[in-house]
Residue, then its C-alpha position, 0 to 999 in steps of 0.5 A: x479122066x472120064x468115069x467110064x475110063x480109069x487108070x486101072x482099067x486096061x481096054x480089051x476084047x478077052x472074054x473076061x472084058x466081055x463079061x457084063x459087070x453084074x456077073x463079074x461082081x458077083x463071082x469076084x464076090x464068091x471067089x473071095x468067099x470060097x478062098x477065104x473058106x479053104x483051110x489054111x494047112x492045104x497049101x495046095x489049095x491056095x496053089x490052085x488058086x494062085x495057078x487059075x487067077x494067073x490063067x485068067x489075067x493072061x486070058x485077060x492080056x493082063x501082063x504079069x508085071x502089071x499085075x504084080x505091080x498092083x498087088x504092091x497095094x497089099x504091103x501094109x498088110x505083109x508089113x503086120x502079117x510079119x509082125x504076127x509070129x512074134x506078138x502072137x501067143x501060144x506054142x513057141x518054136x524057132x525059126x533062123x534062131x528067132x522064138x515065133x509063135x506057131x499060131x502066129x505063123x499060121x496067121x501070117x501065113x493065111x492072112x498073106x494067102x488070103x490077101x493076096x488072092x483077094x486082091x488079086x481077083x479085085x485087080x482083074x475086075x478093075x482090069x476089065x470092067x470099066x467104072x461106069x459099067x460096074x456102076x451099071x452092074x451094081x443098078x442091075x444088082x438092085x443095089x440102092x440108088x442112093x449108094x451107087x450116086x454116091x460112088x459116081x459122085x466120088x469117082x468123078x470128082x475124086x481128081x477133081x479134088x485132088x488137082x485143087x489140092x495140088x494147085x493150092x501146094x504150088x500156090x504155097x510153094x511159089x510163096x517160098x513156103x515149105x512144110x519143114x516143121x511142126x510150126x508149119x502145121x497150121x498152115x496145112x491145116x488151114x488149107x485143108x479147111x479151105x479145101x473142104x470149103x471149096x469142095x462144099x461150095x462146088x457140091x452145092x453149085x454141082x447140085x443146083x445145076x443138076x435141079x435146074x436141069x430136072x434131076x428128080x434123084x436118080x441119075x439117068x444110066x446106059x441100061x446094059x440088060x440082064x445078063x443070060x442064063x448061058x453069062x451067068x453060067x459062064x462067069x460063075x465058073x469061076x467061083x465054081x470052081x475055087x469052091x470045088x477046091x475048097x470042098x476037095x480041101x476040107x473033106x480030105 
């Protein structure tokens, strides 16, 4: 697997697809920002939300059921957002007989809303950006070189790591060993200790191999050119807009 083409990416031709990266990086950005602003009693603010993200994954070609499969990323959250009501402190009210806290249930309710929304904005930019042009879009944002090779490095070698990882579980196993007890700890220990090693030692030959080629600390990247007025205004409609609900929120 390239880093141009992810798991999480779905090829297409929808405007969204079309978008250059920069642009949808900054409007998923300010589209979180303008939800997490929007006051958590005005529930049909968040219903707004939820109806325009759903428009634009099927302006996307994204099916539903992917979209919802993905946002299953966030369960950790629920998990704690549930546990709010009761660990929570302040008013006391029931609710199916159980005493919850009412700030509690209010935290819940924003940190599930919030999460969710956020997450899904994070789904469609995954869905339509490619890596290597989020990458882009991240130079053309003058963010720092240093950082965005870091996070190539890591998207290119992420797999590479983890199919070593999965070839030292089969060596392990086809030795008849099996991690069934506390005393087996070790073991696992000392093959995460290997695996670091080896990691380290391919670094070190991955980078002797890009000095020798001439790398002077900046990786050569496909220039994707600044975005127009008109892209700009295009893709900026969107938090545009969730800040318009927003502010239609707070003010009435």
């Amino acid at each position: 697997m390239s880093a141009g083409h992810h798991t999480l990416y779905l090829p297409g031709t929808s405007p969204l697809h079309r978008l250059p990266a920069q642009v949808k990086l900054v409007a998923a950005v300010l589209t979180v920002l303008a939800v997490v602003a929007a006051p958590r009693d005005r529930f049909w603010a968040f219903g707004l939300f939820a109806v325009v993200l759903v428009a634009l994954a099927l302006v996307a070609r994204l099916p539903l059921t992917v979209l919802a499969r993905r946002l299953l990323i966030e369960v950790p959250f629920i998990g704690f957002a549930l546990l709010l009501p009761f660990v929570a402190r302040g008013e006391r009210t029931h609710v199916l007989g159980l005493p919850v806290s009412v700030e509690g249930l209010w935290g819940a309710w924003e940190l599930l809303a919030t999460a969710t929304l956020g997450v899904a904005v994070s789904v469609l930019l995954a869905a339509t950006t490619p890596l290597r042009e989020v990458l882009t879009g991240l130079e053309q944002l003058r963010v720092p070189t240093l950082i965005v090779q870091i996070m190539s490095f890591m998207i290119r070698y992420a797999d590479l790591v983890a199919d070593e990882l999965r070839r030292m579980r089969i060596a392990r196993e086809s030795r008849g060993f099996e991690a069934r007890r506390l005393r087996h700890w070790p073991v696992l220990a000392t093959s995460a200790g290997a695996l670091f090693v080896r990691c380290f030692e391919r670094g070190e030959r991955v980078h002797l191999a890009m000095l020798s080629r001439g790398y002077t600390g900046r990786i050569p990247v496909a220039d994707g050119g600044a975005a127009s007025f008109t892209t700009w205004a295009t893709g900026l409609s969107l938090p545009l807009l969730f800040a318009a609900i927003t502010l239609t929120a707070v003010l009435t």
